[in-house]
C-alpha positions in Angstrom: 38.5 -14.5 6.9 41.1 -14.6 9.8 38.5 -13.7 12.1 36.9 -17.3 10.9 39.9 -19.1 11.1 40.7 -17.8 14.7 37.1 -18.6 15.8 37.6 -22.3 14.1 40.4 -23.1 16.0 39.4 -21.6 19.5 36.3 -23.8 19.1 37.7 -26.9 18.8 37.9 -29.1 21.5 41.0 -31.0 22.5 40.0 -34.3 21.2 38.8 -32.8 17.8 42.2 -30.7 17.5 44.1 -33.7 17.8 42.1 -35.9 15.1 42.5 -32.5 12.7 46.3 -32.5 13.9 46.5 -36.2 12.8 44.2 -35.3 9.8 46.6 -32.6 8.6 49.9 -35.5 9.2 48.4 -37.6 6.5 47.4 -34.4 4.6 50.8 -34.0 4.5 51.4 -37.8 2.4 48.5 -36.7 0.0 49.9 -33.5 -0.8 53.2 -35.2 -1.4 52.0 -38.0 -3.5 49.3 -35.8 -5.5 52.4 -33.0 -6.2 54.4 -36.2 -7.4 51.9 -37.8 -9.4 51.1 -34.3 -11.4 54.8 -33.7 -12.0 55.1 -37.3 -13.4 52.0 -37.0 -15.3 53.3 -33.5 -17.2 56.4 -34.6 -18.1 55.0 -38.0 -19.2 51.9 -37.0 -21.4 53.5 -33.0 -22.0 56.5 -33.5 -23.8 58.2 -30.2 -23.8 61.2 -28.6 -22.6 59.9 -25.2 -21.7 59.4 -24.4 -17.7 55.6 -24.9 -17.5 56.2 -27.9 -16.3 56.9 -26.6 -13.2 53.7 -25.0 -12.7 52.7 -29.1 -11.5 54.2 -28.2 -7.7 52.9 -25.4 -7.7 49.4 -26.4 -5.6 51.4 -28.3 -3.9 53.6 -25.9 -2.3 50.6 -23.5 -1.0 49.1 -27.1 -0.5 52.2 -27.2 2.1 52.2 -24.0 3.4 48.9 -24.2 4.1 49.0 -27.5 6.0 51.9 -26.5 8.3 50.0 -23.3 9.1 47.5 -25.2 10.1 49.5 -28.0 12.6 51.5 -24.7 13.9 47.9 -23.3 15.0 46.9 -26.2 16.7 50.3 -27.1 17.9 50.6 -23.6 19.6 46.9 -22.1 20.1 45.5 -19.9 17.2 46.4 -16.1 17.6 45.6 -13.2 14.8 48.9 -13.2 13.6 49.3 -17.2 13.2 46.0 -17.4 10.8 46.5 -14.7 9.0 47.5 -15.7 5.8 46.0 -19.0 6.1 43.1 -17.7 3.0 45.4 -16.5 1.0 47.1 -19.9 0.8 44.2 -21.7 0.4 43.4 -19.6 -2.6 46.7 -19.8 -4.2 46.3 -23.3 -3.8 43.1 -23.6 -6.1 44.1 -21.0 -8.3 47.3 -22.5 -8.9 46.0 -25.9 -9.4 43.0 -24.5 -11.9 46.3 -22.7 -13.6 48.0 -26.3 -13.7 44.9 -28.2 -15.4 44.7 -25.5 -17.6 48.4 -26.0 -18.8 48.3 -29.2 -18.9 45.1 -29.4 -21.2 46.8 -26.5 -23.4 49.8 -28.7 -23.6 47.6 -32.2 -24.6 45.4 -30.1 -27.3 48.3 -28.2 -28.7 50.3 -31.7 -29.0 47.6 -33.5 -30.5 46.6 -30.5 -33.3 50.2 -30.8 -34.1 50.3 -34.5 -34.5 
């Protein structure tokens, strides 16, 4: 809830917001080398031409969004209106990357019944 994520934040202590801050930096890497590795891997194992294969930076985005909100909170100080949001792009984050799996399996079993 926001109420959570404003609680979080408030609690932290300056020494642990700045390891989460530099936490969240190399967050930022991972999300960047996971987003290319799933986009390499669709268009390397998927072969097809249709637009699911952009569905591979789609956890990646939220996965961004996400991250920034977070550094903007504790760049700035946590208020109700900078978490809020914060859930619901955490959730699109999973769901879209369960929704990417998914895809990507119906992809490999539909290639391989063809074959």
């Amino acid at each position: 809830s926001n109420q959570f994520a404003l609680d979080f934040f408030k609690g932290l202590s300056p020494e642990k917001a700045e390891a989460y801050k530099i936490q969240e930096i190399f967050d930022l890497f991972l999300i960047v080398s996971y987003t290319s590795l799933s986009f390499f891997s669709f268009k390397c194992f998927v072969h097809t031409k249709t637009r699911a294969i952009w569905t591979s930076f789609w956890p990646g985005t939220f996965d961004m969004i996400e991250t920034n909100l977070i550094l903007f909170n504790l760049r700035n100080g946590a208020t109700e209106a900078s978490v809020y949001g914060l859930g619901i792009f955490t959730l699109l984050k999973w769901v879209s990357g369960l929704i990417l799996i998914a895809v990507f399996l119906r992809h490999l079993i539909r290639e391989r019944v063809v074959r």
